[in-house]
N, C-alpha and C positions, 0 to 999 in steps of 0.2 A: 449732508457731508460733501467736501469740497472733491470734485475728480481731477482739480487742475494739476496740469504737471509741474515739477520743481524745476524750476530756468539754474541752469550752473552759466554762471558769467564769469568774466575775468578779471583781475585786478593785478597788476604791475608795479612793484613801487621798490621802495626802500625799505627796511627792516630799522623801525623805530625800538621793536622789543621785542622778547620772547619773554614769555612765563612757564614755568613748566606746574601740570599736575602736581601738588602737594594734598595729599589726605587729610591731613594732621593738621592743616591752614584751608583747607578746606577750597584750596585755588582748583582750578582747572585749568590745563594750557590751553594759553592763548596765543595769539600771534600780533603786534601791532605794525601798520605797512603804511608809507606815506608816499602819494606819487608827486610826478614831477608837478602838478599843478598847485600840491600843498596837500592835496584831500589825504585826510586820513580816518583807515577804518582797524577793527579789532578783530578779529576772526578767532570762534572757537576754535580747537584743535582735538576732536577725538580719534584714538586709539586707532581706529580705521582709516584714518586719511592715508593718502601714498606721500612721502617724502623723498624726492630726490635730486642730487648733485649735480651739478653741472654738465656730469657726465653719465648721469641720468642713473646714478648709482642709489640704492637705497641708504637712506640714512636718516637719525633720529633727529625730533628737535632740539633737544640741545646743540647740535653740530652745525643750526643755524646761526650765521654770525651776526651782529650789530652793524647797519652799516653797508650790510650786503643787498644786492639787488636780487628782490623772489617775484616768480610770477605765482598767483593762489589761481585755481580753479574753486567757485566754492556757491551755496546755495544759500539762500533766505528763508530763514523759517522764525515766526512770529516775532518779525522784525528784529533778528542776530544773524548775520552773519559765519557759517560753517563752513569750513575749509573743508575742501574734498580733496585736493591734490598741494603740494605745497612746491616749486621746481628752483631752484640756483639759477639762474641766470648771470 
């Protein structure tokens, strides 16, 4: 069994898309973020992450916009990317 620790790294970019949890479609939210170099990644989004405002307010993912700039705090687990913090910038 592995004891390594989980590296939270950062990622800065632009808000390509949000999907939200659906049960019924069986999605889970996600988050799509492209930086200034072009790279783009997809980050889960569960229930526990922290989301917040510009003004470091909490708030849900839907009240992330298309377009807007997010920094993600978030971790690597069996090669996916998991969002731990989601912030407005």
């Amino acid at each position: 069994m592995s004891t390594q620790a989980v590296e939270t790294k950062i990622f800065s970019g632009k808000v390509e898309s949000v999907v939200l949890a659906d049960a019924a479609k069986g999605t889970k939210s996600e988050i799509t973020v492209v930086d200034e170099t072009g790279k783009k990644l997809t980050f889960s989004v569960k229930s526990t992450a922290m989301i917040l405002d510009a003004n470091k307010n909490s708030i849900s993912l839907d009240k992330i916009q298309k377009d807007g700039k997010i920094k993600i705090k978030y971790t690597t687990k069996d090669g996916a990317e998991e969002a731990v913090s989601i912030r407005v910038i």
